[in-house]
C-alpha positions in Angstrom: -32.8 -50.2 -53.9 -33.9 -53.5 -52.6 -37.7 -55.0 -53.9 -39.2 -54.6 -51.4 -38.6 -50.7 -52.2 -39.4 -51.1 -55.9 -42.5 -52.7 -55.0 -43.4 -49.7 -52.6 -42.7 -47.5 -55.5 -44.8 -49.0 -58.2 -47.5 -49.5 -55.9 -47.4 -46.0 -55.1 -47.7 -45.0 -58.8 -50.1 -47.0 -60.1 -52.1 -45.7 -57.1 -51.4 -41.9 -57.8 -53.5 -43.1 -61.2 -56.4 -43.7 -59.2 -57.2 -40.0 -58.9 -57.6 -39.4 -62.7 -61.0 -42.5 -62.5 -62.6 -40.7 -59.7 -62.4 -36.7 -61.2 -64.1 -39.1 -63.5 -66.8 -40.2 -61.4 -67.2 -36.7 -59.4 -67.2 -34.7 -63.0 -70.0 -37.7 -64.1 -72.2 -37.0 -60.7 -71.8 -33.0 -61.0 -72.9 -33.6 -64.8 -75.5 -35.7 -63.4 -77.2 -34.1 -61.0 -76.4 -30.1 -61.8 -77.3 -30.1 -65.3 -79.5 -33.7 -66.2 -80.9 -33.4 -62.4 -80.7 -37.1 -62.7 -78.3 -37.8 -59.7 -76.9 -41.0 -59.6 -76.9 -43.6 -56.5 -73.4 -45.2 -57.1 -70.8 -42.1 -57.2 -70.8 -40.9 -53.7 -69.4 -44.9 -52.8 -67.6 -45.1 -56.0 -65.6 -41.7 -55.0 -64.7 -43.0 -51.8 -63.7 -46.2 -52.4 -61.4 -45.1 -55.1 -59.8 -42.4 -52.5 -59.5 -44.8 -50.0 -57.5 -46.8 -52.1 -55.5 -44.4 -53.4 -55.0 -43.4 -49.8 -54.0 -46.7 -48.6 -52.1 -48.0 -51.4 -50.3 -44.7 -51.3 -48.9 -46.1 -47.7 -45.9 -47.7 -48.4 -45.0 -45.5 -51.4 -44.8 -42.6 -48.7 -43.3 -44.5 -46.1 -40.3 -45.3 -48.6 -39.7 -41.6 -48.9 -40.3 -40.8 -45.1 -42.8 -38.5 -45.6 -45.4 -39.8 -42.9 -46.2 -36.7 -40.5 -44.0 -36.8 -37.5 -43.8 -34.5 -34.7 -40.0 -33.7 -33.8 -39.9 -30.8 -31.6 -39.5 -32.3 -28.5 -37.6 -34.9 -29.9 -34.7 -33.1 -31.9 -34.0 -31.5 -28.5 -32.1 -34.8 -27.3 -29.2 -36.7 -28.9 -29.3 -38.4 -31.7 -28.3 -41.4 -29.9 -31.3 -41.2 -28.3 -33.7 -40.1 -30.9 -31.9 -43.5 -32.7 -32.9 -45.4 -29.5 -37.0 -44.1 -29.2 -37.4 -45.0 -33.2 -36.5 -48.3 -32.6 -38.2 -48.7 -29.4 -41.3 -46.8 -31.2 -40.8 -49.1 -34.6 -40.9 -52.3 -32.2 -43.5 -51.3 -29.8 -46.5 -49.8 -31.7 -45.4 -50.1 -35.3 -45.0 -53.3 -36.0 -47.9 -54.6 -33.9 -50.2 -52.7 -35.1 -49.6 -53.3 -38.7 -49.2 -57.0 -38.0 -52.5 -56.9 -36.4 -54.3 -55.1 -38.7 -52.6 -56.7 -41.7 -54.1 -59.9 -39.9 -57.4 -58.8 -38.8 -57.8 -57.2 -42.7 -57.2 -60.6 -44.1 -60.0 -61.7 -42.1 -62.5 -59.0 -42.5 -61.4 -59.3 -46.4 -62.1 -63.2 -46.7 -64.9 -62.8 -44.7 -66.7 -60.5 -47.4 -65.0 -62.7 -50.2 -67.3 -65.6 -48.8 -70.2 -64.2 -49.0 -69.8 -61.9 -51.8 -70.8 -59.3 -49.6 -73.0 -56.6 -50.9 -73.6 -53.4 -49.1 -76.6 -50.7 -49.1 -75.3 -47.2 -51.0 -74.8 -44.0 -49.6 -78.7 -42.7 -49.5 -79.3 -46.6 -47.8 -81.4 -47.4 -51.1 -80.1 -50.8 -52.8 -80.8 -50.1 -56.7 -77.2 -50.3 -56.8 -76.0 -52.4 -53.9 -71.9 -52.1 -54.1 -69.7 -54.9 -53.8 -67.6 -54.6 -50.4 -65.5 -57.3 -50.9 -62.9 -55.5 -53.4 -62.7 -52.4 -51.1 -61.8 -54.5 -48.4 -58.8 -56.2 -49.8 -57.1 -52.9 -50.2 -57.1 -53.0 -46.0 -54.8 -56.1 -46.0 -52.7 -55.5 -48.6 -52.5 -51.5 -48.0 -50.9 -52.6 -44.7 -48.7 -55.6 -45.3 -47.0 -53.4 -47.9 -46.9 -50.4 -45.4 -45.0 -53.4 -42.8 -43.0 -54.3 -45.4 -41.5 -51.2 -46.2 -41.5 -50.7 -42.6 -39.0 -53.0 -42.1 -37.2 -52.3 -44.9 -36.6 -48.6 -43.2 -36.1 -50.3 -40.2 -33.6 -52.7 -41.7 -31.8 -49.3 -43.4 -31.8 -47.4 -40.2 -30.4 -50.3 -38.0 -27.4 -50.0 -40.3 -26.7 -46.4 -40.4 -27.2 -46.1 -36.4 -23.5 -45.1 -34.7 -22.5 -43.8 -37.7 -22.5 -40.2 -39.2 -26.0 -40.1 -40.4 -28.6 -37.3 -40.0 
């Protein structure tokens, strides 16, 4: 198991926690507005912020175990020769691009709400509460330069089983 793996993992796992902070929040607002009728203004961005970074964060954690949704029908009907050929073309093509790209365009869409400590309006548009943007998008940059990492580390993995026995 190489870092770059063990840093996917823990990642991963201190993200699964994030779940257990918003049942929190979501058992706080049902509280809130089904028995107090005093419904709150920050929940509905709290909840999905804290999904969305246990979503993202969760990347590279599921990328390590190769359990990104893939659709092999059509695919598992050729050799695996060939299947070995169209990952790497795929991985090389659209993967790493993409990530790259969005791992550079999130740095800049990060720093950019860093600078100004960017605030944003809440769900219901009122700004009694106005959230802070710049932590949520942080998660964007680093969400997918762990995701290229481990990317790569696959890659890296694959390379060296290809002509041999493997799956």
């Amino acid at each position: 198991m190489t870092v770059i793996d063990k840093l996917s993992i823990g990642v991963g796992k201190v993200a699964s926690f994030l779940i257990i902070p918003m049942i929190g929040v979501t058992l706080y607002e049902v509280f809130m507005r089904r028995v107090l009728n005093m419904p709150t203004t920050w929940a509905f961005d709290m909840t999905t912020w804290i999904y969305g970074s246990h979503f993202m964060l969760g990347l590279a954690w599921v990328m390590y175990h190769r359990s990104h949704v893939r659709i092999d029908i059509i695919i598992n009907l050729f050799p695996k020769t060939f299947r070995d050929a169209v990952n790497v073309l795929t991985f090389l093509v659209l993967f790493v691009p993409y990530l790259i790209g969005l791992t550079y365009g999130g740095i800049e869409f990060a720093s950019d709400s860093w600078a100004i400590w960017e605030k944003g309006q809440n769900a219901w548009g009122t700004t009694n509460w106005p959230p802070p943007l710049y932590p949520i998008k942080t998660v964007i940059p680093v969400a997918a330069f762990l995701l290229l990492l481990q990317g790569i580390m696959n890659f890296i993995k694959d390379i060296g089983k290809m002509g041999g026995s493997g799956k």
